[in-house]
Every structure is written in C-alpha cells, then in structure tokens.
N, C-alpha and C positions, 0 to 999 in steps of 0.2 A: 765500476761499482756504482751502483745508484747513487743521488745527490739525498744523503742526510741534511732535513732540517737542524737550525739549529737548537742546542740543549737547554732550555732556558732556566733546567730545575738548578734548586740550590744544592747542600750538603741536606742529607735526608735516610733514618735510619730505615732499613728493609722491614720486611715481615719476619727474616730470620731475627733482627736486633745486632745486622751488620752497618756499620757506617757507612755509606756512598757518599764519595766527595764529589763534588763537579769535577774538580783535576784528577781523581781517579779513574772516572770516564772518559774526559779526552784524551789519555794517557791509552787507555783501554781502545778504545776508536782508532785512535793512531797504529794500535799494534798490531789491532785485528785488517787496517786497510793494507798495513805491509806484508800480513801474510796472504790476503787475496789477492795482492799483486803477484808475489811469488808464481802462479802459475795461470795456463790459461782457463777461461771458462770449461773447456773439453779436459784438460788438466784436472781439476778440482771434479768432474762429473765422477772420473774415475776413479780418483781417491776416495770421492765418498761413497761410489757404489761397494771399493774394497773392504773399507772397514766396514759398510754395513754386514758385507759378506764375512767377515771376522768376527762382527757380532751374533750375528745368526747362524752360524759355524761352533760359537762356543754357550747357544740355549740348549 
C-alpha cells in the first residue's frame, strides 16, 4: 500500500455534524491497511470488478 503521510489534523466536526477524532482515524487507517493486506493486488482487482458487477446487475 502506498506510504501515507502523516495526519496532522486534530479532532474536527464534518459537514454532516459528525465528530472525527484523530484516534478515530488511525484506528480507521489501521483497519482499512489490514484488510488490504488480506489479499493480493490481482485479489482485490477481482473483488471489486465482482461487486461492481453485483451492482450493475441489481440498477
């Protein structure tokens, strides 16, 4: 996976008027690098061409 910079923002509400904490991000970062690991590059191609096709299968 690419090298993310690091996060320098604080705690800060969205546009919806949700709370984003910093530790909710690298909480969030951490879980989303463990499921990219879970498969390979070629892995992930074909998962997401499935689902797109599940998506476009159910317009």
């Amino acid at each position: 996976m690419a090298e993310q910079q690091s996060d320098q923002r604080g705690d800060y509400v969205d546009e919806r008027g949700v709370l984003i904490t910093a530790a909710g991000r690298k909480k969030m970062r951490a879980k989303m690098d463990e499921v990219m690991n879970r498969w390979t590059p070629e892995e992930r191609e074909q998962r997401r061409l499935a689902a797109l096709a599940r998506i476009n299968a159910a317009a």
